[in-house]
PyMOL Python script that loads the backbone (N, CA, C, O; Angstrom):
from pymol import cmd

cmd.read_pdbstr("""\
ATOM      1  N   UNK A   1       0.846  -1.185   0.000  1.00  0.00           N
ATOM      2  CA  UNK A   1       0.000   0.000   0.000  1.00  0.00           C
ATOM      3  C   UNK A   1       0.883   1.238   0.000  1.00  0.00           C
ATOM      4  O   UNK A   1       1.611   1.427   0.975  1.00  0.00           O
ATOM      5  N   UNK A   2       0.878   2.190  -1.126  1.00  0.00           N
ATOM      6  CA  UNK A   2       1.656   3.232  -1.012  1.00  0.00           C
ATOM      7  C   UNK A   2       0.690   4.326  -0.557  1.00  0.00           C
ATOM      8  O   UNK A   2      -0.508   4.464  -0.803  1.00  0.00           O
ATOM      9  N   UNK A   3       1.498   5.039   0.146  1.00  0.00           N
ATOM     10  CA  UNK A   3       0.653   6.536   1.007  1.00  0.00           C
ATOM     11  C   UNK A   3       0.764   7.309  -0.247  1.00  0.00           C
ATOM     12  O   UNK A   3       1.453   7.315  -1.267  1.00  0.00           O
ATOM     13  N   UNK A   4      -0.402   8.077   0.376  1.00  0.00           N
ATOM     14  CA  UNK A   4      -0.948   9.066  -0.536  1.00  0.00           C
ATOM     15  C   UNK A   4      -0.397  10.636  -0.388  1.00  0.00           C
ATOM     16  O   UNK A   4      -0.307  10.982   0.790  1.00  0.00           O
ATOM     17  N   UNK A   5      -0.160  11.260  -0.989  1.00  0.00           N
ATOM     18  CA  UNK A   5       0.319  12.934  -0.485  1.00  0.00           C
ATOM     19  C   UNK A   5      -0.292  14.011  -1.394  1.00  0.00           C
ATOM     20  O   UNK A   5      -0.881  13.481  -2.336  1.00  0.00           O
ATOM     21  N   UNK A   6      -0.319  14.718  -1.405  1.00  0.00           N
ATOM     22  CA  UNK A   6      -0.857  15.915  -2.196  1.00  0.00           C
ATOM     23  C   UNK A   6       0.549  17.322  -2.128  1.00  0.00           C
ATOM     24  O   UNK A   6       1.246  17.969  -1.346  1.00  0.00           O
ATOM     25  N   UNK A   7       0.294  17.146  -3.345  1.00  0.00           N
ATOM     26  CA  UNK A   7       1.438  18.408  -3.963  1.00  0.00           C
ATOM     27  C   UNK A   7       0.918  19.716  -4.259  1.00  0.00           C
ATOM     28  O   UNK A   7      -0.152  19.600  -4.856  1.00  0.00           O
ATOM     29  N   UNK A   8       1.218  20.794  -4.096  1.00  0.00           N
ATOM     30  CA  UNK A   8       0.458  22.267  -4.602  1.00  0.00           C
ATOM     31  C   UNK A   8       1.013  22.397  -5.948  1.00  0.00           C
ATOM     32  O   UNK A   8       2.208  22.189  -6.160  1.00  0.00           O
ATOM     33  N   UNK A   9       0.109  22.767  -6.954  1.00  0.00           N
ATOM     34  CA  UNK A   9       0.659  23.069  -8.112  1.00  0.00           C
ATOM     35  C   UNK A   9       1.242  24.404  -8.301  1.00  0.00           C
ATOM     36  O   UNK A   9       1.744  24.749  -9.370  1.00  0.00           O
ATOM     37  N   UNK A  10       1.188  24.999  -7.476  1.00  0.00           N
ATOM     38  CA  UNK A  10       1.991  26.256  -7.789  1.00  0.00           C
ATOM     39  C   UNK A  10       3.111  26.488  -7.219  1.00  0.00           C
ATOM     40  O   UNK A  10       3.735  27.471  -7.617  1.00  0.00           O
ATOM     41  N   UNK A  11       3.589  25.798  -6.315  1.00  0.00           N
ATOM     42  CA  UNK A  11       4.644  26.011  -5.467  1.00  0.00           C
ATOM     43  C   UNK A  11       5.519  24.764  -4.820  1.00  0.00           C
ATOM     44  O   UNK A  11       6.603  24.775  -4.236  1.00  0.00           O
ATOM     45  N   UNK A  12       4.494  23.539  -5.204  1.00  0.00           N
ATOM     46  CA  UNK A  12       5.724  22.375  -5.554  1.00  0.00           C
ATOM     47  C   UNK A  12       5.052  21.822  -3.689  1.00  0.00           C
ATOM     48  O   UNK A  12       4.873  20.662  -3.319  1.00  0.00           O
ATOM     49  N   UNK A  13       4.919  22.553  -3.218  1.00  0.00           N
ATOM     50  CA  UNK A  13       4.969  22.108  -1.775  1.00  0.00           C
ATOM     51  C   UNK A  13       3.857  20.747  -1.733  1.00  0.00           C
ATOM     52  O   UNK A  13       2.794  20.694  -2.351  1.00  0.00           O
ATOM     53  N   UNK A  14       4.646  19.264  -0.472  1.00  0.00           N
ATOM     54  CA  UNK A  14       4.002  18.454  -0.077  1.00  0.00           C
ATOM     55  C   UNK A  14       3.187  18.313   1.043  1.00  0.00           C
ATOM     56  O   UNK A  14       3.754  18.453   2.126  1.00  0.00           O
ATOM     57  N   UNK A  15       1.572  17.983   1.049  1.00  0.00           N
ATOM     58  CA  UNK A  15       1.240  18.147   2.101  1.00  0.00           C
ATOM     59  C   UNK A  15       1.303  16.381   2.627  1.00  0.00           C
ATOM     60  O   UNK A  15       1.937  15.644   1.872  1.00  0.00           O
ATOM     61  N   UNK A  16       0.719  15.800   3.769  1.00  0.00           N
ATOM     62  CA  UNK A  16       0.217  14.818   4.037  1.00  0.00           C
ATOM     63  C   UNK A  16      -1.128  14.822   3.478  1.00  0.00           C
ATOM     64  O   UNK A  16      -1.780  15.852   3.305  1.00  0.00           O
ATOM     65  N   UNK A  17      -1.665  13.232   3.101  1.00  0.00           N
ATOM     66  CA  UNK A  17      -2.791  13.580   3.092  1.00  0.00           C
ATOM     67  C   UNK A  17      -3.805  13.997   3.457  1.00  0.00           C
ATOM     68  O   UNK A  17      -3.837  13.600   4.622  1.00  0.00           O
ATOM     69  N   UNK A  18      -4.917  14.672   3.240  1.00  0.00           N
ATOM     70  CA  UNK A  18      -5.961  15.641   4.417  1.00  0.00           C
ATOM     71  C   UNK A  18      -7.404  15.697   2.938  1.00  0.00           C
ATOM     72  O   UNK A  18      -7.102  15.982   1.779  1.00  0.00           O
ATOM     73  N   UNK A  19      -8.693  15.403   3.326  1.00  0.00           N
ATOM     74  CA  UNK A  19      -9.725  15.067   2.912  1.00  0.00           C
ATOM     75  C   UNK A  19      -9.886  16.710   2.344  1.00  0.00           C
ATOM     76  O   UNK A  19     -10.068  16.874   1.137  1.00  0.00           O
ATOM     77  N   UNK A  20      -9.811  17.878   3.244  1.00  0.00           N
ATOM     78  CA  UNK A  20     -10.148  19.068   3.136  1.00  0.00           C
ATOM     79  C   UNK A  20      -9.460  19.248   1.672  1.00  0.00           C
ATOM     80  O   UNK A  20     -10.083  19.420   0.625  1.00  0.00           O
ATOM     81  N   UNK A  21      -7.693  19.156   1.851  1.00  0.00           N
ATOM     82  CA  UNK A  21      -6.647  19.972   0.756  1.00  0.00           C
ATOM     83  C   UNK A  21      -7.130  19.255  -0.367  1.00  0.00           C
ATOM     84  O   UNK A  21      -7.118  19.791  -1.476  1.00  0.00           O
ATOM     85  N   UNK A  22      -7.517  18.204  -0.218  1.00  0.00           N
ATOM     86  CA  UNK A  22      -7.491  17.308  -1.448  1.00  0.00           C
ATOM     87  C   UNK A  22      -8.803  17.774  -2.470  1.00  0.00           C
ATOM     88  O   UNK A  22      -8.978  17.446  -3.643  1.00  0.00           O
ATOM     89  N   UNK A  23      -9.688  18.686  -1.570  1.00  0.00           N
ATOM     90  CA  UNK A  23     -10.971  18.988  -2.479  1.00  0.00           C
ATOM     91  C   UNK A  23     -10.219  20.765  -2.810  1.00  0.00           C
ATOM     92  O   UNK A  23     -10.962  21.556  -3.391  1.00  0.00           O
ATOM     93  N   UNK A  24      -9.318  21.070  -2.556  1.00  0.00           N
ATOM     94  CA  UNK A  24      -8.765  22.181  -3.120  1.00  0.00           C
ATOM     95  C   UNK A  24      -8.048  22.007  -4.700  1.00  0.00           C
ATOM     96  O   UNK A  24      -7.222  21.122  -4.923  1.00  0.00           O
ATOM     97  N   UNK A  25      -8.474  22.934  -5.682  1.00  0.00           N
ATOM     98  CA  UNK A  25      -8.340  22.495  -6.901  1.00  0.00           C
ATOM     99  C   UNK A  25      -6.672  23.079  -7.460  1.00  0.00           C
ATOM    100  O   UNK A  25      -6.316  22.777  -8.599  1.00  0.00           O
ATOM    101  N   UNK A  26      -5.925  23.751  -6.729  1.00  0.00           N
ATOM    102  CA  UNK A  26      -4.289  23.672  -6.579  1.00  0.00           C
ATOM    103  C   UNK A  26      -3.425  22.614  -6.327  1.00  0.00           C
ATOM    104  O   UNK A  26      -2.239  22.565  -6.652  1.00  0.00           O
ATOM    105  N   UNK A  27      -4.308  21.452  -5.514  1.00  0.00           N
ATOM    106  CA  UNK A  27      -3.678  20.276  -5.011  1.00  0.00           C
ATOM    107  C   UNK A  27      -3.974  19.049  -6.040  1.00  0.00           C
ATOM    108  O   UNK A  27      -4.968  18.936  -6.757  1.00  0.00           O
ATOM    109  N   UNK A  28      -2.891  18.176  -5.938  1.00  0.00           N
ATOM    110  CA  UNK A  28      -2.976  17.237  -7.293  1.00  0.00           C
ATOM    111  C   UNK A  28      -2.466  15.963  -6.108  1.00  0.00           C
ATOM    112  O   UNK A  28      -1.453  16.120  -5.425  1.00  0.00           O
ATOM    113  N   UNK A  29      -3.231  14.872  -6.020  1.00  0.00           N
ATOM    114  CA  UNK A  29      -2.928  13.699  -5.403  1.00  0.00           C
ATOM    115  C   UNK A  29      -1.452  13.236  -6.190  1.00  0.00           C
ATOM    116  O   UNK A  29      -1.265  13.465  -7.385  1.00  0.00           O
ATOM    117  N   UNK A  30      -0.570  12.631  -5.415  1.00  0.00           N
ATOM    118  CA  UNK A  30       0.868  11.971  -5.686  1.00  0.00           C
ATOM    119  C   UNK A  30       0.855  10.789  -4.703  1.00  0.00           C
ATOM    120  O   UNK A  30       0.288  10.538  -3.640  1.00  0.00           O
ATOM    121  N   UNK A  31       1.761  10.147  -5.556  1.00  0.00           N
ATOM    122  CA  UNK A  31       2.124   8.908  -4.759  1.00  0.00           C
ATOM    123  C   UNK A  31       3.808   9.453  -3.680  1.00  0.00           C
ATOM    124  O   UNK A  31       4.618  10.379  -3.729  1.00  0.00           O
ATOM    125  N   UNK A  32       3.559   8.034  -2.698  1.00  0.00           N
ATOM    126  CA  UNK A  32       4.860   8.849  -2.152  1.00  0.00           C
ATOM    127  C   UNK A  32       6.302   8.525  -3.109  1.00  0.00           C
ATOM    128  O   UNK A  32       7.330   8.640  -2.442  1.00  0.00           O
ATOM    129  N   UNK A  33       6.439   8.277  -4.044  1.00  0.00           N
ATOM    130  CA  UNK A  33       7.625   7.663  -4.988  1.00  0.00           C
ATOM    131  C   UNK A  33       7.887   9.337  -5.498  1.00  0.00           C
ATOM    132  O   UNK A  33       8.968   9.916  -5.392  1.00  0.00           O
ATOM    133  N   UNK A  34       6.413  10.035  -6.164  1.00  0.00           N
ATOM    134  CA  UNK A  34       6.861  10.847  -6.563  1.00  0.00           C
ATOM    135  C   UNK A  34       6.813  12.238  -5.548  1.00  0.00           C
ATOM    136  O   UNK A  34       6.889  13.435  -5.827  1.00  0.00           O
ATOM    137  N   UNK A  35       6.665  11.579  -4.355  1.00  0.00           N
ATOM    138  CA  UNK A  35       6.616  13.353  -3.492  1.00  0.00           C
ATOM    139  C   UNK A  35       7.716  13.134  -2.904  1.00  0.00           C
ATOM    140  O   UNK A  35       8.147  14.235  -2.562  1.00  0.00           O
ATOM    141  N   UNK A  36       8.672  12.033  -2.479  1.00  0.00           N
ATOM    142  CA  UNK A  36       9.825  11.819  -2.299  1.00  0.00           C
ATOM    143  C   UNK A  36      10.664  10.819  -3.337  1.00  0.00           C
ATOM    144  O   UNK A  36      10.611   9.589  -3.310  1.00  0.00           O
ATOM    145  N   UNK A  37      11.379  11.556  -4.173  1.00  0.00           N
ATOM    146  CA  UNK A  37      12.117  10.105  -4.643  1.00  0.00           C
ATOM    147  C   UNK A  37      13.172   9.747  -4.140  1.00  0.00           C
ATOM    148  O   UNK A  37      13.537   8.647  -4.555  1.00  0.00           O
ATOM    149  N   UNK A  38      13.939  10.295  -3.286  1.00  0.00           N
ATOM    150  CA  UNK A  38      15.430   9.917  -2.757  1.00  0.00           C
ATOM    151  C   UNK A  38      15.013   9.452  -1.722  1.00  0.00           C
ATOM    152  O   UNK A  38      15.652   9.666  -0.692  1.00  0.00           O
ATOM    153  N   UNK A  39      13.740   8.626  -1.687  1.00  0.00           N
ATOM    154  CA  UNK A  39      14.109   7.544  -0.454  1.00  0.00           C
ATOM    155  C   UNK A  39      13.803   6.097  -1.112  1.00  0.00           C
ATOM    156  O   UNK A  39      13.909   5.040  -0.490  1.00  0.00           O
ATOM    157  N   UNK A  40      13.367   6.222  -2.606  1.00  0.00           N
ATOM    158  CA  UNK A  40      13.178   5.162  -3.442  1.00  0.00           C
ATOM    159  C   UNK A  40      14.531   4.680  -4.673  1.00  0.00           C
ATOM    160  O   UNK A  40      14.406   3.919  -5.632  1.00  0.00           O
ATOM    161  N   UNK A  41      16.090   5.617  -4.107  1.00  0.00           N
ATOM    162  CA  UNK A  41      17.141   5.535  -4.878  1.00  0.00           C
ATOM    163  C   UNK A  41      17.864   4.079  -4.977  1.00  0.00           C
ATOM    164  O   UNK A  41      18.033   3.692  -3.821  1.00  0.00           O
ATOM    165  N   UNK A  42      18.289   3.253  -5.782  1.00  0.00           N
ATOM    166  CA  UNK A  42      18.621   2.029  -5.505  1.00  0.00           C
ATOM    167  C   UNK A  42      20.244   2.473  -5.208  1.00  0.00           C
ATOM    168  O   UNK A  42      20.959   3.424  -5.523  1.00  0.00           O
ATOM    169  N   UNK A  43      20.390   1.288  -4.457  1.00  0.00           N
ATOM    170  CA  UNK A  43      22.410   1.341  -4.364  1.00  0.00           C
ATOM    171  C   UNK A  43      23.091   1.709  -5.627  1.00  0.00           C
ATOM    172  O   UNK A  43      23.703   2.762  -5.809  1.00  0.00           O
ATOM    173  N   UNK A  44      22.886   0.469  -6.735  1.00  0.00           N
ATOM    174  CA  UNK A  44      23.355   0.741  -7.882  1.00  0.00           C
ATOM    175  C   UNK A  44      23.617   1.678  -8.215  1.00  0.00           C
ATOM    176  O   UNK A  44      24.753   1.995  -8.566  1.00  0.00           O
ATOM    177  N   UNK A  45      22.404   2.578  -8.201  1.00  0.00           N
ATOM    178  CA  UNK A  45      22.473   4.296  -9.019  1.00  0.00           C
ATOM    179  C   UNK A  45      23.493   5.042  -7.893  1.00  0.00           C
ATOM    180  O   UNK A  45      24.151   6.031  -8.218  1.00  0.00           O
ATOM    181  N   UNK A  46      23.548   4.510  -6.649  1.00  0.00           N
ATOM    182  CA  UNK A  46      24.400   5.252  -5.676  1.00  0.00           C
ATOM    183  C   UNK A  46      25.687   5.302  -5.891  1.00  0.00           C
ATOM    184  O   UNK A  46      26.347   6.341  -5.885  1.00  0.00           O
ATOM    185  N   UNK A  47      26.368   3.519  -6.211  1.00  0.00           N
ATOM    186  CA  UNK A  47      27.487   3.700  -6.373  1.00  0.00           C
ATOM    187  C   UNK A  47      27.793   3.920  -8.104  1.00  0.00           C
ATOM    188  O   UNK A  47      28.977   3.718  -8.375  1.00  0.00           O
ATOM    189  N   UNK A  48      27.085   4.226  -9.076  1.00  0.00           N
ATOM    190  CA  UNK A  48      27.414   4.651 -10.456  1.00  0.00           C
ATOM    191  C   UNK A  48      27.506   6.378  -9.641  1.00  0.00           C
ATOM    192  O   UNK A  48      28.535   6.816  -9.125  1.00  0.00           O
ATOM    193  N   UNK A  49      26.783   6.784  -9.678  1.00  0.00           N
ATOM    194  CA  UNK A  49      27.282   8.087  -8.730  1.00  0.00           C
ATOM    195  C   UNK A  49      28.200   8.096  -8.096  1.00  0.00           C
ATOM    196  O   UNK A  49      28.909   8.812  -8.803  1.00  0.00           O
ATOM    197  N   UNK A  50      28.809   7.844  -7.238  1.00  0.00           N
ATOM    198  CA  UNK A  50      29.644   7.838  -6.665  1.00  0.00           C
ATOM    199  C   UNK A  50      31.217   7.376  -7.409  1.00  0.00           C
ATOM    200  O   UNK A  50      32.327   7.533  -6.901  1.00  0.00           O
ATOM    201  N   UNK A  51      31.018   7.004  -8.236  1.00  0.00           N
ATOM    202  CA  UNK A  51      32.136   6.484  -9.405  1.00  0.00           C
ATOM    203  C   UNK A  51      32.602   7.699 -10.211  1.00  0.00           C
ATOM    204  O   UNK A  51      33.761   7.985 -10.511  1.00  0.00           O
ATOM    205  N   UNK A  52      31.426   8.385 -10.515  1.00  0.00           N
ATOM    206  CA  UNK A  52      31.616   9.324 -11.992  1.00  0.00           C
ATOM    207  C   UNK A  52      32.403  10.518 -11.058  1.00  0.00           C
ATOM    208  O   UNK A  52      33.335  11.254 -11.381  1.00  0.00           O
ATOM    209  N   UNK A  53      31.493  10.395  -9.492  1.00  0.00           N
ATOM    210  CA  UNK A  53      32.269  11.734  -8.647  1.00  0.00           C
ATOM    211  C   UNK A  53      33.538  11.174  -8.317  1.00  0.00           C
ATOM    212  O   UNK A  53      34.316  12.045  -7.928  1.00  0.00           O
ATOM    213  N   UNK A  54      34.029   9.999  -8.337  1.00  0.00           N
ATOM    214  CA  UNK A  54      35.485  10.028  -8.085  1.00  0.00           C
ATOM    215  C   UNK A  54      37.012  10.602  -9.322  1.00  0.00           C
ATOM    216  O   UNK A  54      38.159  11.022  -9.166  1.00  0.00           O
ATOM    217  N   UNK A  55      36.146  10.294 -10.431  1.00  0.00           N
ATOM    218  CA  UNK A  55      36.545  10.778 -11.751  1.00  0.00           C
ATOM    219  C   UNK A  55      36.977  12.008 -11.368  1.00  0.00           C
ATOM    220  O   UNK A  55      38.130  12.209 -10.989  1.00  0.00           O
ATOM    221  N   UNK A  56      35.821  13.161 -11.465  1.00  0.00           N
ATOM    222  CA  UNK A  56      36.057  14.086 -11.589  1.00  0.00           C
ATOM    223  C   UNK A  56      36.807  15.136 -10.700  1.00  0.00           C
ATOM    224  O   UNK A  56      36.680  16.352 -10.839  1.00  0.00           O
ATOM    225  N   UNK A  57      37.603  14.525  -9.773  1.00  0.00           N
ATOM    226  CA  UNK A  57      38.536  14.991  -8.751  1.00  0.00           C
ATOM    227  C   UNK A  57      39.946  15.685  -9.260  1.00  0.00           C
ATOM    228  O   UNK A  57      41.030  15.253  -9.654  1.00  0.00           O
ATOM    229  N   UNK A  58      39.550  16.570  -9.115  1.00  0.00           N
ATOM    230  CA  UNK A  58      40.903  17.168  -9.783  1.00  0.00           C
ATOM    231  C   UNK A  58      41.681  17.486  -8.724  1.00  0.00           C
ATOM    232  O   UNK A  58      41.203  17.486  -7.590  1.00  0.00           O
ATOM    233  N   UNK A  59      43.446  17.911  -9.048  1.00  0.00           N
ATOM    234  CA  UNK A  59      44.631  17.814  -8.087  1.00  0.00           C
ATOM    235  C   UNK A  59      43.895  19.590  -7.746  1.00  0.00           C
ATOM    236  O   UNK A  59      43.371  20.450  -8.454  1.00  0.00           O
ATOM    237  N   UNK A  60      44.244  19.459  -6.231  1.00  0.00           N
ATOM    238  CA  UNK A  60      43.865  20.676  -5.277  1.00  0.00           C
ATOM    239  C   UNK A  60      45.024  21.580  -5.723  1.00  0.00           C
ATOM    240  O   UNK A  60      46.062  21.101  -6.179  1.00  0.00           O
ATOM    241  N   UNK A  61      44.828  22.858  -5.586  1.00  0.00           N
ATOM    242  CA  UNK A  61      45.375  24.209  -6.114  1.00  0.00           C
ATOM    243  C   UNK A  61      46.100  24.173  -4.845  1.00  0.00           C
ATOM    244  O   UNK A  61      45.759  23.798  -3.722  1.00  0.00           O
ATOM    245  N   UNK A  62      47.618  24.852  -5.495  1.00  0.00           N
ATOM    246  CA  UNK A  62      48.518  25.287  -4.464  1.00  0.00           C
ATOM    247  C   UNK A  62      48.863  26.365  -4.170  1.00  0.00           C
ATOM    248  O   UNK A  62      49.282  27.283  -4.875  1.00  0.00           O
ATOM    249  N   UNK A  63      48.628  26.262  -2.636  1.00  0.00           N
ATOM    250  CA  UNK A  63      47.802  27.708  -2.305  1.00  0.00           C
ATOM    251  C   UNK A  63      49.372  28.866  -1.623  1.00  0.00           C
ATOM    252  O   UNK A  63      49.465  30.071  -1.393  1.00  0.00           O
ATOM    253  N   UNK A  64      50.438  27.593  -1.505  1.00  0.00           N
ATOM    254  CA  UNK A  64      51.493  28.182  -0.348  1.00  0.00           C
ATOM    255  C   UNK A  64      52.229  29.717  -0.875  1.00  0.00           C
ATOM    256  O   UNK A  64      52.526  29.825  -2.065  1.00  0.00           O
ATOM    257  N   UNK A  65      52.379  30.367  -0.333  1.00  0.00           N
ATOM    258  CA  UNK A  65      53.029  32.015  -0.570  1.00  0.00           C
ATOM    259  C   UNK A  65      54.281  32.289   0.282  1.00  0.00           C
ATOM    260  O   UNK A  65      54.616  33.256   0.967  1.00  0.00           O
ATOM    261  N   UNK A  66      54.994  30.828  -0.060  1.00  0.00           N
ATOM    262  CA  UNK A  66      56.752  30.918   0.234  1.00  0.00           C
ATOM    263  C   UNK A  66      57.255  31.373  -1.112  1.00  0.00           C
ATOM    264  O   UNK A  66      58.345  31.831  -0.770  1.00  0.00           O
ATOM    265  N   UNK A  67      57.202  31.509  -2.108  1.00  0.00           N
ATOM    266  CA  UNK A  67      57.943  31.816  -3.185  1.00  0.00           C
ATOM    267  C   UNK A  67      57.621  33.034  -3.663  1.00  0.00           C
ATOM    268  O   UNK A  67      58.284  33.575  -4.549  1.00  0.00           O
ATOM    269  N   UNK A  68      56.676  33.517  -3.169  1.00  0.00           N
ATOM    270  CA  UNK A  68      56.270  35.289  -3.577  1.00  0.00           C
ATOM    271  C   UNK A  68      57.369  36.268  -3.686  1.00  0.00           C
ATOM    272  O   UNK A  68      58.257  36.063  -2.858  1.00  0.00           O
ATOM    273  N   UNK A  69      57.537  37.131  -4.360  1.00  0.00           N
ATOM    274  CA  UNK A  69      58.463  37.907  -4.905  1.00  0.00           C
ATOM    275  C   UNK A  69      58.011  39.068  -3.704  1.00  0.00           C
ATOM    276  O   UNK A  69      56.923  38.885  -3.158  1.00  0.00           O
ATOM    277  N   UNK A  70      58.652  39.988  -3.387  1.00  0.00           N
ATOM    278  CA  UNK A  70      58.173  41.657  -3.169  1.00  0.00           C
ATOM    279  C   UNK A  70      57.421  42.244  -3.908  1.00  0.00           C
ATOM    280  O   UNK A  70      57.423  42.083  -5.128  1.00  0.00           O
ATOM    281  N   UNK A  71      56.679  42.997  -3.302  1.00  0.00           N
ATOM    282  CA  UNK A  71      56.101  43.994  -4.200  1.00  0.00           C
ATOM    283  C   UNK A  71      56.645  44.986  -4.339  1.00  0.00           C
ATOM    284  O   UNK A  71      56.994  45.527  -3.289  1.00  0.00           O
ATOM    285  N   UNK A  72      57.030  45.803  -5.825  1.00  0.00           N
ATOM    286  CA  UNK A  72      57.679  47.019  -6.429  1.00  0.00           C
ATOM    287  C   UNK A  72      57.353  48.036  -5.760  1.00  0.00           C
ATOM    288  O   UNK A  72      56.286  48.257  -5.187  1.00  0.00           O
ATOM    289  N   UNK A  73      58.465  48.797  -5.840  1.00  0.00           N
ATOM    290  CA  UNK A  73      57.867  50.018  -5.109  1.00  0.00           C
ATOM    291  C   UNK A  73      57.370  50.642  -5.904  1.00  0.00           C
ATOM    292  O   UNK A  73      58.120  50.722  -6.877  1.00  0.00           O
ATOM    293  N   UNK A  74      55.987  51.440  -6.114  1.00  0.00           N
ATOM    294  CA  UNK A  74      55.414  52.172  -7.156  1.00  0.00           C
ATOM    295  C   UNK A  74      55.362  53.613  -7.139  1.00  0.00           C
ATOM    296  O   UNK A  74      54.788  54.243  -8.027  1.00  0.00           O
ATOM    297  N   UNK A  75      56.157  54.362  -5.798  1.00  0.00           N
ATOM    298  CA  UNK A  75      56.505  55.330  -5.529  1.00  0.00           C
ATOM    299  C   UNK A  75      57.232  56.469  -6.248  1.00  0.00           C
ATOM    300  O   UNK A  75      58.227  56.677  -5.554  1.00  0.00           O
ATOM    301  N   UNK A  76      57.238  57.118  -7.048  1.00  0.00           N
ATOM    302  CA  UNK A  76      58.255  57.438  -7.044  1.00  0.00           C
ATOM    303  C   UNK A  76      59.313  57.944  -6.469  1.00  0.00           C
ATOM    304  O   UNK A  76      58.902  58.521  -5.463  1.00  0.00           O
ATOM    305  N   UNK A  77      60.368  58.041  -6.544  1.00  0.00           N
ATOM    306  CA  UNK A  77      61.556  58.784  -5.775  1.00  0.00           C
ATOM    307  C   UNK A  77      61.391  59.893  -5.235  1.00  0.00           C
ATOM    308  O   UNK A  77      61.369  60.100  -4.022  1.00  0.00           O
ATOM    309  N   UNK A  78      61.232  60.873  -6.305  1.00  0.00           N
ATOM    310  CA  UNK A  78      60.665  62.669  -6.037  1.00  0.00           C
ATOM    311  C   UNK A  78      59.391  62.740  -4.805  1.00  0.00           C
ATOM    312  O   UNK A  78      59.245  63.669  -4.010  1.00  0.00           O
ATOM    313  N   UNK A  79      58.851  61.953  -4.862  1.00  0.00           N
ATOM    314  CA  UNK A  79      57.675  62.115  -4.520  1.00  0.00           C
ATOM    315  C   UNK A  79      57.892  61.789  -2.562  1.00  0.00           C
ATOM    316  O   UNK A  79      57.415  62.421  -1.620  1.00  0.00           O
ATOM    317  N   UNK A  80      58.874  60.457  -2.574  1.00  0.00           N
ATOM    318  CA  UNK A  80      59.040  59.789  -1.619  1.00  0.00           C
ATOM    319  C   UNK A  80      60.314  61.220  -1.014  1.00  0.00           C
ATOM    320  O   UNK A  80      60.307  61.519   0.181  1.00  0.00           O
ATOM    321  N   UNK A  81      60.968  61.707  -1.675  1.00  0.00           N
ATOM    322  CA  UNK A  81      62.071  62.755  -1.030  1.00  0.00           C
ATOM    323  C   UNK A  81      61.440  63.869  -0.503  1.00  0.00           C
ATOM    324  O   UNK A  81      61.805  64.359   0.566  1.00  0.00           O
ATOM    325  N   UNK A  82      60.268  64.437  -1.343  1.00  0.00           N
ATOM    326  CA  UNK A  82      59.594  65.379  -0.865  1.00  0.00           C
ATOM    327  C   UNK A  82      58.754  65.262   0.585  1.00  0.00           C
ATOM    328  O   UNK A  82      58.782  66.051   1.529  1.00  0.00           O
ATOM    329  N   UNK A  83      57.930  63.896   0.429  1.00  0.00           N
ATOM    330  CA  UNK A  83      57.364  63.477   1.458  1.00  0.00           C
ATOM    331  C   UNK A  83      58.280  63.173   2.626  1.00  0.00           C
ATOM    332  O   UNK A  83      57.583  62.605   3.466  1.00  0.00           O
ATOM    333  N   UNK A  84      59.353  63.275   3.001  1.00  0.00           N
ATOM    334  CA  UNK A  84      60.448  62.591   3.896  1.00  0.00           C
ATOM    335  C   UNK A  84      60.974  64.085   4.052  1.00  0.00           C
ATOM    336  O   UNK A  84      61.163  64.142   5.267  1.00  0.00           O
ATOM    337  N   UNK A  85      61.295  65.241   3.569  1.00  0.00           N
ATOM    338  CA  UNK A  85      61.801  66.578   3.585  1.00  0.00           C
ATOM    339  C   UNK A  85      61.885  66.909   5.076  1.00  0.00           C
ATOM    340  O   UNK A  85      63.001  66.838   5.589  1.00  0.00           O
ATOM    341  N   UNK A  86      60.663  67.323   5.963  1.00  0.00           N
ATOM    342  CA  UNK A  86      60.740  67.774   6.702  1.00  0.00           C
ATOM    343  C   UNK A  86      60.834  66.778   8.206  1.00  0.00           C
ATOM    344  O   UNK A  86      61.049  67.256   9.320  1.00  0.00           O
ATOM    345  N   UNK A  87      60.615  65.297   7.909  1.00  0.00           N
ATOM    346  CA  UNK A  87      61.105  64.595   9.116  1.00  0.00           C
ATOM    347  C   UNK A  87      62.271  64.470   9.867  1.00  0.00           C
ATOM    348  O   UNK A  87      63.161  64.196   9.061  1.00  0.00           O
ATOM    349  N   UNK A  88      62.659  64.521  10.825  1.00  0.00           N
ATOM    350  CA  UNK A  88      63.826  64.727  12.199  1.00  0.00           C
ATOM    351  C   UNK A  88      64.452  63.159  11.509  1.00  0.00           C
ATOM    352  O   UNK A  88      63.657  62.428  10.917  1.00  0.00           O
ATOM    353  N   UNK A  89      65.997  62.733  11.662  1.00  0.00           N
ATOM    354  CA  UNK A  89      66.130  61.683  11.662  1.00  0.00           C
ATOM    355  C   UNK A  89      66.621  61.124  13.015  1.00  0.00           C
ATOM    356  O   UNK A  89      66.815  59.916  13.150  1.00  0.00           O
TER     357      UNK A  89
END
""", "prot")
cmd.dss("prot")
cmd.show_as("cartoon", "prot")
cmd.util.cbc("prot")
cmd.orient("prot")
């Protein structure tokens, strides 16, 4: 015996079944296969899934910032002498 559920057609939402919703003309009777299907998934399809996601594993990005260069000074000179002019050393 599969349970019965009711779906809203406008918004996808599942109710339980209820005598009232069901005479509402938004609601469309479903079986529970199609108001849940991921509890009707077989293994098989689990581990073919789980296969294709091992495939697609690519080598992780290397993230380390031991080899970084300095950054240039973009200052110019004039600019940096002027700005430094009147400081005490």
């Amino acid at each position: 015996m599969t349970k019965m559920y009711l779906r809203n057609k406008k918004d996808g939402f599942i109710y339980g079944w209820n005598e009232i919703l069901a005479q509402n003309p938004l609601c469309e009777p479903v079986t529970e296969e199609e108001a849940y299907p991921e509890r009707f998934i077989k293994p098989e399809q689990v581990e073919k899934v789980k296969k294709t996601r091992a495939r697609r594993k690519t080598k992780a990005l290397d993230l380390s910032t031991e080899d970084t260069q300095e950054e240039p000074n973009r200052v110019a000179p004039e600019i940096e002498a002027d700005a430094s002019r009147d400081l005490l050393e």
